[in-house]
C-alpha positions as CSV (number, residue, x, y, z in Angstrom):
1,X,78.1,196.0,76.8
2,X,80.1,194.2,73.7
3,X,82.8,193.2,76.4
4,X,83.4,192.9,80.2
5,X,85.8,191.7,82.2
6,X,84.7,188.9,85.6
7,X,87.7,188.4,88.0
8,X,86.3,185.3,90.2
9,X,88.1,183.5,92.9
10,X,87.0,180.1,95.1
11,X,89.1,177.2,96.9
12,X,86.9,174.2,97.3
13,X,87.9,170.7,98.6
14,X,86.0,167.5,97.6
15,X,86.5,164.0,98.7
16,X,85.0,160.3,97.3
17,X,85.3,156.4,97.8
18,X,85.9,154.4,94.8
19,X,85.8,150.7,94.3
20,X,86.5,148.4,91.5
21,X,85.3,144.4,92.0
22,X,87.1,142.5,89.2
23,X,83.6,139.7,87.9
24,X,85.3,137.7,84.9
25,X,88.9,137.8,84.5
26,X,89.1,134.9,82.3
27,X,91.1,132.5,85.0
28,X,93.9,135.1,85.5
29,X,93.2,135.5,89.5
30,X,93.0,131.9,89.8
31,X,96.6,131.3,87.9
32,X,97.6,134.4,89.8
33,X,97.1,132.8,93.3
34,X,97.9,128.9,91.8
35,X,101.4,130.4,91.3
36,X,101.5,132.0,94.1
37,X,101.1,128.7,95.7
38,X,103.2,126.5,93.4
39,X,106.1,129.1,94.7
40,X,105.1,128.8,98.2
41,X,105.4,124.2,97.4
42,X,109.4,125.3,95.8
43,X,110.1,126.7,98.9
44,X,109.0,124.3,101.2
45,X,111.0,121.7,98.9
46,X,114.3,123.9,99.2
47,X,113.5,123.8,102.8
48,X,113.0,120.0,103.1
49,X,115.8,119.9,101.3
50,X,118.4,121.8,103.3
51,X,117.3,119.8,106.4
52,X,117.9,116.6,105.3
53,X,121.6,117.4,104.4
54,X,121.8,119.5,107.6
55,X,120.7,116.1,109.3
56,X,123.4,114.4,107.1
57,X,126.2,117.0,108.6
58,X,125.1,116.7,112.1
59,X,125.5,112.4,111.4
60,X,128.6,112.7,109.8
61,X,130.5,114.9,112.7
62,X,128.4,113.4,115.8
63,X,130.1,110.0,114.5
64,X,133.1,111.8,113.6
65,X,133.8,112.7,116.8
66,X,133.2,109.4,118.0
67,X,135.6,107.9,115.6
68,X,138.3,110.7,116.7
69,X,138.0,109.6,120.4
70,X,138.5,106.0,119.6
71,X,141.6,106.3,117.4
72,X,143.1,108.8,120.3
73,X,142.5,106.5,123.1
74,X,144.1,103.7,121.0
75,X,146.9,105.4,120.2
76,X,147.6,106.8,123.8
77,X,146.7,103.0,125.0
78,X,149.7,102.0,122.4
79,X,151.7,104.3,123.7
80,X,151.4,103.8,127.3
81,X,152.8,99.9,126.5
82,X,155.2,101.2,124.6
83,X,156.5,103.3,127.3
84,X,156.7,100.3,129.4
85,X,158.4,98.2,126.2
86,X,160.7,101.2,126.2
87,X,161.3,101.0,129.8
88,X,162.1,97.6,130.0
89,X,164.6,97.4,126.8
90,X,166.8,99.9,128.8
91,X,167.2,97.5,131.3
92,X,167.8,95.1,129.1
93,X,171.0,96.9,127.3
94,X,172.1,97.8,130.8
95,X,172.0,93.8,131.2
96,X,173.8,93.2,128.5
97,X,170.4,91.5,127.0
98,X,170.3,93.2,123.7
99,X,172.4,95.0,121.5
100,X,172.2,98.9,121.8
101,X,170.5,99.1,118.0
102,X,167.7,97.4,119.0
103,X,167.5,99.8,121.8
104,X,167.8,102.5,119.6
105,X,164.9,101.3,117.8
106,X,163.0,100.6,120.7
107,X,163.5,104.3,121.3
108,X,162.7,105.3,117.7
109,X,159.4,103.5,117.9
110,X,158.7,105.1,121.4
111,X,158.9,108.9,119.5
112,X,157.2,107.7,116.8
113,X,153.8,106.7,119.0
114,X,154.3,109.9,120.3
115,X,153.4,111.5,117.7
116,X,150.6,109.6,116.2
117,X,149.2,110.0,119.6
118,X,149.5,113.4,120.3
119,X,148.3,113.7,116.9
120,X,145.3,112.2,117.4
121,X,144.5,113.4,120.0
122,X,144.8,117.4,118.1
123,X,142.5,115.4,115.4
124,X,139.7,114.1,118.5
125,X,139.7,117.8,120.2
126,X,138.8,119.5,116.7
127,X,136.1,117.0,115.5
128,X,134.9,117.9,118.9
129,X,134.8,121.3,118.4
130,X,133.5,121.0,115.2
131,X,130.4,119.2,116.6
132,X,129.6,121.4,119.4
133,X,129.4,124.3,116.8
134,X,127.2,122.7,115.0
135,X,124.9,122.5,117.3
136,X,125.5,125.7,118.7
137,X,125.7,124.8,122.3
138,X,128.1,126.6,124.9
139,X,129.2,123.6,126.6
140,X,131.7,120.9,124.8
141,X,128.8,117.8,123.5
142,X,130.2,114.5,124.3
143,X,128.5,112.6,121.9
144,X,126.7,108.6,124.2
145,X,125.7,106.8,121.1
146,X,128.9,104.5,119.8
147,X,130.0,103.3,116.4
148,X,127.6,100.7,115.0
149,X,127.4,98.2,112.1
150,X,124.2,96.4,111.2
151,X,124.8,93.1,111.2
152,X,121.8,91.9,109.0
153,X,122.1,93.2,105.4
154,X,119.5,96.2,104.4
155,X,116.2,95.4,103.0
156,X,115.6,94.9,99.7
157,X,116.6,98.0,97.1
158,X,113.5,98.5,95.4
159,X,111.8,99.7,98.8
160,X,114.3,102.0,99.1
161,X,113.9,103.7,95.8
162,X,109.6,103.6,96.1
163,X,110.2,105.6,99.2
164,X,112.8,108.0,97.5
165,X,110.4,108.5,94.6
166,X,107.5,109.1,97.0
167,X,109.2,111.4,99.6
168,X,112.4,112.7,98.0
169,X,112.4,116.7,97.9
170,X,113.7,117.0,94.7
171,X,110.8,115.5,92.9
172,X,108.1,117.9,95.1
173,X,110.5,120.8,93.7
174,X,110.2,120.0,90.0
175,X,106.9,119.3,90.5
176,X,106.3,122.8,92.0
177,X,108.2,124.3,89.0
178,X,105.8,122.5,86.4
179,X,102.8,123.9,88.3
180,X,104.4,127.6,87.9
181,X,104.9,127.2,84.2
182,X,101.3,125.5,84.3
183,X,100.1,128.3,86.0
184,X,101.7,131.2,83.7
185,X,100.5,129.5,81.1
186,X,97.1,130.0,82.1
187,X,97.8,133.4,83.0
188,X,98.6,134.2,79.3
189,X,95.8,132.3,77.7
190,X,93.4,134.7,80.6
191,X,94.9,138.0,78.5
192,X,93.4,136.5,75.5
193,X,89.7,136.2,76.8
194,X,87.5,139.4,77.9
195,X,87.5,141.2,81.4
196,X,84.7,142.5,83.3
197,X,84.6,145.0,86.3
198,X,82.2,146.7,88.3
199,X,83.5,150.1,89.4
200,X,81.2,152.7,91.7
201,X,82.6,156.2,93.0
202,X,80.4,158.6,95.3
203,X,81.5,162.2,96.9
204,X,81.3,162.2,100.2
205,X,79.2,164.7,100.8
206,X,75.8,165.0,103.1
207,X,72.8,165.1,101.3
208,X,70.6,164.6,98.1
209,X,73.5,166.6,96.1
210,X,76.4,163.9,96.9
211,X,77.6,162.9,92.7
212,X,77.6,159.4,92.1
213,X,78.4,157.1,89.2
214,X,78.3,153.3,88.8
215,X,78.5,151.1,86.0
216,X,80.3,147.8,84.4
217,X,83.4,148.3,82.6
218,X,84.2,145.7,79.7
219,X,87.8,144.9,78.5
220,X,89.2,143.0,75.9
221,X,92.4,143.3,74.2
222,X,91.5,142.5,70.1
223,X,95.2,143.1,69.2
224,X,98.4,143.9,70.9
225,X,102.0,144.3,69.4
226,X,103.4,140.9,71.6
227,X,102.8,138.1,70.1
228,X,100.5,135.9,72.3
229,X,100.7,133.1,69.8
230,X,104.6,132.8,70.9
231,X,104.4,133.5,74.0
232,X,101.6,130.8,74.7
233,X,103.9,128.5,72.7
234,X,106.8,129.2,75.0
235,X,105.0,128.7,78.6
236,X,103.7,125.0,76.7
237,X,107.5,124.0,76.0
238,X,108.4,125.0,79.7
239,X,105.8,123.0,80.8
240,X,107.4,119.9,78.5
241,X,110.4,120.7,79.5
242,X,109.5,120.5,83.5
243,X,107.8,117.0,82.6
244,X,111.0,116.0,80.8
245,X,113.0,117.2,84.0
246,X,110.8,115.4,86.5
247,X,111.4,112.1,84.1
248,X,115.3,112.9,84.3
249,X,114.9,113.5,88.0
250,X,113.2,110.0,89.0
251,X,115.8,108.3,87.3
252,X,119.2,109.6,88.7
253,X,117.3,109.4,92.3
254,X,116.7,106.0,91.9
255,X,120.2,105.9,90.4
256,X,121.6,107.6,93.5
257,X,119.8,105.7,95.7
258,X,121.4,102.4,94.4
259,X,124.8,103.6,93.8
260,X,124.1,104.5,98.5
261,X,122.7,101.5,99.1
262,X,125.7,99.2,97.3
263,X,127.6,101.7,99.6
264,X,126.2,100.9,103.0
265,X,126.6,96.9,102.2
266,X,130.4,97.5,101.2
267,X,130.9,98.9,103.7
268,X,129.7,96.6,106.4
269,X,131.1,93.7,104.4
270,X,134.1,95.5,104.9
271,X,133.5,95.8,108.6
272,X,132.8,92.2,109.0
273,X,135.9,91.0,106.9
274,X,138.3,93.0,109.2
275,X,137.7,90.6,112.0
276,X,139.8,87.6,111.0
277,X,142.3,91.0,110.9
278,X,142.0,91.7,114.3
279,X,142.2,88.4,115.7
280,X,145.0,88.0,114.0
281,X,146.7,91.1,115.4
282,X,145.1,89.9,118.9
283,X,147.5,86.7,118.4
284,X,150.6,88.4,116.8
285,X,150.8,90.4,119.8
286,X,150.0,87.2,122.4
287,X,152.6,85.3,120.7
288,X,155.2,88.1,121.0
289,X,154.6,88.9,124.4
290,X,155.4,85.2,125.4
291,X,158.4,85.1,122.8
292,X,160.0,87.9,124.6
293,X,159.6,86.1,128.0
294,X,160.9,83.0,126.3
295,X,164.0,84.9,124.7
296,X,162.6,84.2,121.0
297,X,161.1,87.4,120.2
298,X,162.8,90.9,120.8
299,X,161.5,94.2,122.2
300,X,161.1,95.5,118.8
301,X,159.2,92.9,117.9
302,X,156.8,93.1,120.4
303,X,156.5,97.0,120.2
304,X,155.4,96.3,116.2
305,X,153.1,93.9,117.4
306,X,151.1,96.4,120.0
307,X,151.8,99.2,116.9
308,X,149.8,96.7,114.7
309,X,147.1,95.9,116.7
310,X,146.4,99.8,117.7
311,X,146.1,100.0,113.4
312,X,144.2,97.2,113.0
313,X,141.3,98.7,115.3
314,X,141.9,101.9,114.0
315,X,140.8,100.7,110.6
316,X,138.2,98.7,112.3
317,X,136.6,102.1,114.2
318,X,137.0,103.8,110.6
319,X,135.5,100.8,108.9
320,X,132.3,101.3,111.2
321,X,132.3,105.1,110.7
322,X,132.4,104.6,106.8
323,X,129.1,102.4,107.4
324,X,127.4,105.0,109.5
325,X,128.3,108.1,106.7
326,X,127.1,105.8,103.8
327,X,123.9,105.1,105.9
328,X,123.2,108.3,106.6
329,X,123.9,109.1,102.9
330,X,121.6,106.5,102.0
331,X,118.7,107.4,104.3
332,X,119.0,111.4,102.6
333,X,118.8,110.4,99.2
């Protein structure tokens, strides 16, 4: 017949494996996975990193605490004599001994050691806090290891800053970022070259019938609307730029690490020079305890002499906690 009409209807399902093996892909696995790796170096940095100044924290309240405790149990010390100053001046006015404004002084100076010691002792219970939080424990830490100043100066700077500029974090980090850029540089110079593959696909189907196909598959980009020319010239400057930064880098460590070390032997020439201070205080306060018993010194002069020897070891305890903060300073950078 000139025509005819065929109605036909058939469901069939097929089903094949496929594989692709990547041969020559001009170095772009190889930047691939050398980024991959130069990220994994960053991180390990910012990681190194975070627990030295964690270590720093943990340094800075341990001794904290320590110097808290000290300045409370001087100051309650003070004011226990005082108490006993105080005590003994009433008698005295109800002697006759002394006039009653150097009683009220007596008294005034009593109130006032109250407070400084009832303040510190607010001060000593919150740095404690503060260090038991830190380290996350459910008990209250009651830090064993005192105050301390190393008598003997430091060794020499420049050891300091070759160890800073072999083991400082920062200076693995920027050299982690110049690998990246390195790496992505190389990455865009692999799109320039050809790519090869082998691909195969077969049904999976039992028997001789099963369709198969297997081959090599050539790519190469002759001409693409970026501009690879720029954008190779932009992953060169980063990598400059991550050179100049590790330059910039070296130099402000070693600058930091001076600047810290000229810290930690301030301050224990500062520690050292606050003896003659404290003698000094030692003997004020010897002197006007015998004065008073002599009749040539007065209760308020012997209450400002215990008053000034409490400061004086006060800013001897904070003296020794500057040193250990700028060593522990020191020893992070």
């Amino acid at each position: 017949p000139s025509s005819y009409t065929l109605n036909r209807h058939k469901s069939d399902t097929t089903a094949s494996v496929s594989a692709v093996w990547p041969i020559y892909m001009g170095g772009a696995s190889d930047a691939a996975r050398g980024l991959l790796e130069a990220q994994t170096h960053e991180a390990e940095a910012d990681a190194a990193k975070t627990g030295h100044e964690a270590t720093t924290v943990l340094v800075q309240r341990y001794f904290g605490a320590q110097l808290a405790e000290r300045a409370a149990v001087l100051r309650e010390a003070a004011l226990a004599t005082i108490e006993q100053h105080d005590a003994a001046a009433q008698k005295m006015l109800d002697a006759g001994v002394i006039a009653r404004v150097e009683r009220l002084q007596a008294r005034s100076a009593l109130e006032e050691a109250r407070r400084n010691a009832r303040k510190a002792r607010d001060d000593a219970e919150l740095a404690a806090t503060a260090l038991t939080r830190t380290l996350k424990a459910s008990d209250r830490v009651t830090p064993t290891s005192p105050l301390f100043v190393l008598a003997e100066p430091l060794p020499p700077l420049p050891q300091f800053i070759d160890t800073a500029l072999t083991r400082h974090p920062g200076l693995d980090k920027v050299a982690a970022k110049k690998e990246q850029a390195t790496q992505l540089h190389a990455a865009q110079e692999a799109l320039r070259k050809p790519q090869v593959f082998a691909f195969g696909q077969r049904q999976l189907k039992t028997g001789k019938d099963a369709d198969w196909v297997a081959g090599v598959d050539v790519r190469w980009t002759l001409w693409d609307s970026i501009d690879r020319n720029a954008l190779a010239a932009s992953s060169q400057r980063q990598i400059e730029q991550a050179e100049r930064t590790g330059e910039q880098a070296r130099s402000d460590i070693a600058l930091l690490v001076e600047k810290r070390w000229l810290g930690v032997e301030q301050a224990r020439r500062q520690f050292l020079a606050m003896a003659p201070s404290l003698e000094l205080a030692d003997e004020v306060l010897r002197l006007r305890t015998s004065g008073l018993k002599a009749g040539t010194s007065t209760t308020l002069d012997l209450i400002d002499a215990q008053v000034n020897q409490a400061k004086a070891q006060t800013e001897r305890a904070q003296a020794a906690h500057d040193y250990v903060k700028a060593l522990a300073d020191l020893l992070e950078a």
